[in-house]
C-alpha positions in Angstrom: 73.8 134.4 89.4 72.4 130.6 90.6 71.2 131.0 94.1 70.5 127.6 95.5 66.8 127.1 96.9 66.3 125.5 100.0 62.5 125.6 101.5 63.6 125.0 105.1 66.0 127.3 104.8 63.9 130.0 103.9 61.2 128.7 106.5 63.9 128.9 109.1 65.0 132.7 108.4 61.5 133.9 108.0 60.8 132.1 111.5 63.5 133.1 113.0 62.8 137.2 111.9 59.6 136.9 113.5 60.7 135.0 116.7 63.8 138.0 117.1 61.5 141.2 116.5 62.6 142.3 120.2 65.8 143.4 118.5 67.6 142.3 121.9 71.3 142.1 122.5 72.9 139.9 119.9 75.4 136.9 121.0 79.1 137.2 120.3 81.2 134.0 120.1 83.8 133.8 122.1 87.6 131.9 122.6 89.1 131.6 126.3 92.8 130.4 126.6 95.6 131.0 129.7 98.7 131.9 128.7 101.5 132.4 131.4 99.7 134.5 133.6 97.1 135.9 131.9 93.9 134.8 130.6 93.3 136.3 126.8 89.9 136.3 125.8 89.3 136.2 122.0 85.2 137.6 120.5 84.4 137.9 117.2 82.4 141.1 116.4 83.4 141.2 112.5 81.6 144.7 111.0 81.6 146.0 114.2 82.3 150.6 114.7 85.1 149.9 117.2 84.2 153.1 118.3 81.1 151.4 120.0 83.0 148.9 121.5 82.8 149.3 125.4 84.1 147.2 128.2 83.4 147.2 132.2 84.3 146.1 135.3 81.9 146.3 138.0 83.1 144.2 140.7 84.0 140.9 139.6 82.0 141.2 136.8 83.7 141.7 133.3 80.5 143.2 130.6 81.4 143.6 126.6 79.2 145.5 124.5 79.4 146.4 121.3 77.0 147.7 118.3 76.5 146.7 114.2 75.1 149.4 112.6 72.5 148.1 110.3 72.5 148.6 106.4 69.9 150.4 104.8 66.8 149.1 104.8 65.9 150.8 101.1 68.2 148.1 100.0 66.3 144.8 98.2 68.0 141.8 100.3 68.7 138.6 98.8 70.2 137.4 101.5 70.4 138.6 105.3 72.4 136.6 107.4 74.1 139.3 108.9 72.3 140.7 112.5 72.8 144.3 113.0 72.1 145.6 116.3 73.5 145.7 119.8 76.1 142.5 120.8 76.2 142.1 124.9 78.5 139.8 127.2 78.9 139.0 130.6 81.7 136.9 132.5 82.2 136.5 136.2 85.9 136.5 136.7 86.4 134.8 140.3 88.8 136.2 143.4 91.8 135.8 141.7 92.0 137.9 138.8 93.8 141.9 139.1 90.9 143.6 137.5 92.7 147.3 137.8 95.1 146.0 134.8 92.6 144.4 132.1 93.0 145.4 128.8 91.3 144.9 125.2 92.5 145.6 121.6 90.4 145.4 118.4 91.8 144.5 115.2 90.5 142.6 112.2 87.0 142.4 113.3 88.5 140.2 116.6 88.0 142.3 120.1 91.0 140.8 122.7 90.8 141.2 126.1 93.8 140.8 128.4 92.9 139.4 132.0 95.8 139.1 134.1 96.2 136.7 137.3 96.5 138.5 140.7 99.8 138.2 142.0 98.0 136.7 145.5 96.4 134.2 143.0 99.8 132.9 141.4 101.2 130.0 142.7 104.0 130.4 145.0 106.8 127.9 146.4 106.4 127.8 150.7 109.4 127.2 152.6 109.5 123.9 154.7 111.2 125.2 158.2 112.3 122.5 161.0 110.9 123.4 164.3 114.0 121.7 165.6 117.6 122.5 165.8 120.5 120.4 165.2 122.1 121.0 168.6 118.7 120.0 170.1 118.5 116.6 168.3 122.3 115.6 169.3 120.9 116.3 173.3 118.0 114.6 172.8 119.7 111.8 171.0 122.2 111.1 173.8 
C-alpha cells in the first residue's frame, strides 16, 4: 500500500499528541436549524456506544456527553486520526424554550435532539379593540 509522506503532517500529529495528553473532553461538531416550532439540533459522534450517550437539562442549560471507547493500544497504528475518549457539550437555551419535552435520537453515528418552542414563546396574533362605541361616536359627532 503507498502511503503518502507529508513531514508537516506528521510534525503536526506528533505535536498535537503531546499538546492533548490531558485526555480532556473531546469537541463534537454540531448543526442548528428551526423547523416550525422546534429547534433540531444535529452532532456528529460517529463510533460512538450510544449507550454512553447522556443528555441534561439543568436549568436552562442543555449538556451532551458522550464517550469513544478507544482501540487497543497493542495494535501498531499507521494512522490515528480517530480521538477516543470522552465528547462534552454545553448550550444555553434562553427563556423561551419548553425544556420538560426535549428529546434526542441516535442513528447512524448522528445524535438529534429535539428542542421545542414554549407555547408562551410562540408568536401570537393580539386583538385590536376600540375603546369607543359606535353609538358614542354618532353623539359626539352631532
Amino acid at each position: 500500500m503507498a502511503m503518502f509522506f507529508d513531514p508537516f503532517r506528521d510534525i503536526d500529529r506528533v505535536a498535537s499528541s503531546i499538546l492533548d495528553a490531558r485526555q480532556g473532553p473531546r469537541f463534537m461538531p454540531i448543526d442548528l436549524h428551526k423547523d416550525g416550532d422546534v429547534y433540531i439540533l444535529n452532532a456528529d459522534l460517529p463510533g460512538v456506544d450510544p449507550g454512553s450517550i447522556d443528555v441534561d437539562v439543568d436549568g436552562q442549560v442543555l449538556t451532551v456527553r458522550a464517550e469513544r471507547t478507544p482501540r487497543s493500544n497493542d495494535l501498531k497504528w499507521l494512522a490515528h486520526e480517530r480521538p477516543s475518549g470522552s465528547f462534552l457539550r454545553q448550550f444555553n437555551l434562553g427563556d423561551g424554550i419548553d425544556t420538560t419535552t426535549i428529546s434526542a435520537t441516535y442513528d447512524n453515528g448522528v445524535l438529534s435532539i429535539t428542542i421545542p418552542v414554549s407555547e408562551k414563546a410562540k408568536p401570537r396574533k393580539v386583538e385590536v379593540q376600540s375603546g369607543v362605541t359606535a353609538t358614542q361616536v354618532e353623539v359626539a359627532a352631532a
